[in-house]
C-alpha positions in Angstrom: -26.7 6.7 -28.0 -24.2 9.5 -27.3 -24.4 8.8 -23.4 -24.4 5.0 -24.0 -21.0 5.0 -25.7 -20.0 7.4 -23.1 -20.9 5.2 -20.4 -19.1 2.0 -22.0 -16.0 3.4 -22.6 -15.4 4.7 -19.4 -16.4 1.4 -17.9 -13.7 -0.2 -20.3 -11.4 2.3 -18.9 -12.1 1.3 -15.7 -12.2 -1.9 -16.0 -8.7 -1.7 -18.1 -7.1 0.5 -14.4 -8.6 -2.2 -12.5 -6.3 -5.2 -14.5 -3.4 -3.1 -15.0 -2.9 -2.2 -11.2 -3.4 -5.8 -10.6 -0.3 -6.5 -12.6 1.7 -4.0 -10.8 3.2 -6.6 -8.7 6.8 -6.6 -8.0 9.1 -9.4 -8.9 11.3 -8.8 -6.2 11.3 -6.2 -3.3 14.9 -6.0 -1.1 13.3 -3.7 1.3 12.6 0.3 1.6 15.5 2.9 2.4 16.1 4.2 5.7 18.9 7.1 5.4 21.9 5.2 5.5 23.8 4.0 2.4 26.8 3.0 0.6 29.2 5.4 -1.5 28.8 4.3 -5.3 30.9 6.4 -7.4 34.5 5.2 -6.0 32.9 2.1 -5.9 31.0 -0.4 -7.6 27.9 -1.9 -4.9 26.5 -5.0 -5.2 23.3 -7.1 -3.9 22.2 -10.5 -4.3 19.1 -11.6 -5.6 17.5 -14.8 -5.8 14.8 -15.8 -7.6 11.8 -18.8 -7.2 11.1 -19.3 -11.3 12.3 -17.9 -14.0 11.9 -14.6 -14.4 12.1 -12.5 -17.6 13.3 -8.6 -16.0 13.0 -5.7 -17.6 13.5 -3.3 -15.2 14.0 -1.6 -11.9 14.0 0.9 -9.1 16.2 2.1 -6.5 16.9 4.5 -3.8 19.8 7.3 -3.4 20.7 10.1 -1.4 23.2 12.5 -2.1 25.7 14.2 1.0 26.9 17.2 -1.2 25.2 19.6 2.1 22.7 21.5 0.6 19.4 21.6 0.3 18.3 20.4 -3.5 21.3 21.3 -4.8 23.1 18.6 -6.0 26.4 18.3 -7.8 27.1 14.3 -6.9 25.6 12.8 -9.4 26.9 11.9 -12.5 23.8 12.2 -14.3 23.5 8.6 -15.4 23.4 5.3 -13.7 25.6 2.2 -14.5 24.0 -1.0 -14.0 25.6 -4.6 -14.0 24.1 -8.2 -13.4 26.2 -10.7 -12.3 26.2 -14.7 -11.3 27.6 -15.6 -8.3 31.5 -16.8 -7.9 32.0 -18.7 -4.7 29.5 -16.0 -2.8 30.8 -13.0 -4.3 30.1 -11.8 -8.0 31.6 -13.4 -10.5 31.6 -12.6 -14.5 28.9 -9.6 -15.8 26.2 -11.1 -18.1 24.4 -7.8 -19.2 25.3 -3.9 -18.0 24.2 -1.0 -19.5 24.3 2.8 -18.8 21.2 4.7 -18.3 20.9 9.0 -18.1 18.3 9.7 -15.7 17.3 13.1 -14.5 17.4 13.9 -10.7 13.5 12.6 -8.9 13.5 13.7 -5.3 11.1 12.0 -2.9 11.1 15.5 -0.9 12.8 13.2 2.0 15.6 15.5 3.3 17.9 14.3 6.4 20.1 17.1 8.3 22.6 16.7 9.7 24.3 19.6 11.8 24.3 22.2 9.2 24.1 19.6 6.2 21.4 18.5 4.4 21.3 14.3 2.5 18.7 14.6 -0.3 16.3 11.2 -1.0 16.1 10.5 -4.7 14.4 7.8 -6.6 15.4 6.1 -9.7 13.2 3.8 -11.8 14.3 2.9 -15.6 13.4 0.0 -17.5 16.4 -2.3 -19.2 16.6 -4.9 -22.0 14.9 -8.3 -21.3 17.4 -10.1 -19.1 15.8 -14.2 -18.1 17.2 -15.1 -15.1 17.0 -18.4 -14.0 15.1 -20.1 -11.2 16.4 -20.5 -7.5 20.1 -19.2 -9.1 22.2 -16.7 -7.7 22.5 -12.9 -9.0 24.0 -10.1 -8.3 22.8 -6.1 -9.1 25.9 -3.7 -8.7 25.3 -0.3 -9.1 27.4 3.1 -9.8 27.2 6.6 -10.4 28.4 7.6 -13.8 29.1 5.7 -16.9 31.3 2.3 -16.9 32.8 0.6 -20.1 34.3 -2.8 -19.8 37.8 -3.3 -21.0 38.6 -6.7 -22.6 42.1 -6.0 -23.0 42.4 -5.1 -19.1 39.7 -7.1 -18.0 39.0 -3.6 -16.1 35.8 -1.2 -15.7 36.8 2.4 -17.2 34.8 5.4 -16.5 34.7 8.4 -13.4 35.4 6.6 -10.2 36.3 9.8 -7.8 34.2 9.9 -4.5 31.1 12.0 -5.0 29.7 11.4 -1.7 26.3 9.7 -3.6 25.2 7.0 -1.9 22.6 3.6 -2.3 20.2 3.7 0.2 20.4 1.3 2.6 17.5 -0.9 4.0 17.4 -2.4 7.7 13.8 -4.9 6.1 15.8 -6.7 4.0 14.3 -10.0 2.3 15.2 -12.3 3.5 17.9 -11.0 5.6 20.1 -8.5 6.2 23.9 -9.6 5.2 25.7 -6.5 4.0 26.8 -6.2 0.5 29.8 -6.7 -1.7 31.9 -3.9 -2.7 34.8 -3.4 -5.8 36.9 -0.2 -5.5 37.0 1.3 -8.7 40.7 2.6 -7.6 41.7 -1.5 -7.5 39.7 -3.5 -9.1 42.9 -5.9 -9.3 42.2 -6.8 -5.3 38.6 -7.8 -5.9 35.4 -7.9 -4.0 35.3 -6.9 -0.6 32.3 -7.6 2.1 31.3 -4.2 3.2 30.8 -4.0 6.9 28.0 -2.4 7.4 25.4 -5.4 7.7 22.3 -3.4 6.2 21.6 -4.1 2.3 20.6 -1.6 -0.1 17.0 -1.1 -1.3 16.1 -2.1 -4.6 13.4 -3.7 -6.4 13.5 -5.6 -9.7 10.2 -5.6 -12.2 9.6 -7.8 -14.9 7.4 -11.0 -15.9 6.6 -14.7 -15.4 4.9 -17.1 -17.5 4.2 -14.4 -20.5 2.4 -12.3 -17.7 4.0 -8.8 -18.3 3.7 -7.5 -14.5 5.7 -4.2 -15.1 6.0 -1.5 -15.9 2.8 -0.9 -17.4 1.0 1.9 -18.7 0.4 5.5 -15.9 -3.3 5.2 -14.9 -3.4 8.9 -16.4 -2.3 8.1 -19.8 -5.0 5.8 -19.9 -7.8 8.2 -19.0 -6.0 10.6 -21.3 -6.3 8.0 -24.0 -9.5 7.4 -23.3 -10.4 11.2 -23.2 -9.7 11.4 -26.7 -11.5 8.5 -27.9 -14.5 10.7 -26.5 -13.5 13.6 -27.4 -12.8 11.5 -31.1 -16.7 10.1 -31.4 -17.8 13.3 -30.5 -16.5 15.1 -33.2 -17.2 12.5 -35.8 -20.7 12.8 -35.2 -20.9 16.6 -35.2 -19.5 15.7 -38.5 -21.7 13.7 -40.3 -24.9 16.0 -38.7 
């Protein structure tokens, strides 16, 4: 009997992995990085995103590297991320509808560019944020920057560290659907507005999230659920030492 419930719940484990990678999927992929990048501690960075239905997002993943010259050793970044959504003003981004601040510790990829005698370190960033529905076939834009941001009604300003780190968003040359540079707001005056960047490459991101009630991500580490299910073993097993 012992080897029967054994048997079934690892099937049910397996069968649960099997579903959950399914629903996996992104909701939107801009492309992978490729070493170049934009500056995002002076500066606030921006992408568009559009999207086919409405979408319920709840959170997302991007890709940095840092030019501080040495190998894992990084004094760039401010330790949290500041993320904004906006809607779209004339082809530019217009007012915020949700930001928030997120502390995230430092995940190298193990990526490492040198150049001459410096080294650029690949990190990746992944955090999950509070529900956000955007709207189908309608306009977005994700800006990014390193540190903490707080708007200011009364100046209709962003406040927060804006000196140049040299941290940068990784650029993507596969962007979908096209590559069409990005939008750019110096922190040092935001009173002049957004500015097109001109380097043409976007930056890579991807956004997670659900459709129709169909959480897609992030779900649940394949490891925590053979740990879970470890314990459920590990649970009847005991139980029926128990009662013997």
């Amino acid at each position: 009997m012992k080897k029967l419930f054994v048997s079934g719940l690892i099937s049910f484990l397996l069968s649960i992995l099997s579903v959950t990678s399914g629903n996996a999927s992104l909701i939107y992929n801009n492309g992978t990085p490729d070493g170049r990048g934009k500056e995002f501690t002076a500066w606030i960075v921006a992408q568009d995103f559009t999207l086919n239905e409405e979408t319920t997002l709840n959170g997302m993943r991007f890709w940095a590297w840092d030019g501080d010259g040495s190998i894992y050793d990084n004094d760039a970044y401010r330790g949290q991320i500041t993320y904004i959504i906006y809607g779209d003003n004339a082809g530019k981004p217009g007012a915020f509808l949700d930001y928030g601040t997120v502390t995230l510790p430092l995940n190298y990829t193990g990526v490492t560019y040198k150049v001459g005698s410096s080294y650029y370190n690949e990190l990746l960033f992944e955090f999950t944020i509070p529900e956000f529905t955007a709207a189908a076939n309608t306009t977005y834009y994700l800006g990014l920057h390193n540190g903490e941001l707080t708007w200011n009604d009364t100046t209709n300003m962003w406040t927060g560290y804006h000196t140049r780190e040299n941290f940068y968003w990784s650029s993507t040359r596969n962007a979908y659907p096209q590559n069409d540079g990005g939008i750019i707001l110096n922190l040092y005056h935001q009173n002049y507005g957004w500015d097109t960047d001109t380097d043409i490459y976007e930056e890579a991101f991807q956004l997670l999230g659900y459709v129709d009630g169909q959480v897609l991500s992030p779900v649940p580490e394949p490891a925590t659920i053979l740990l879970v299910g470890i314990g459920l073993v590990g649970l009847g097993t005991t139980r029926k030492k128990f009662k013997k």
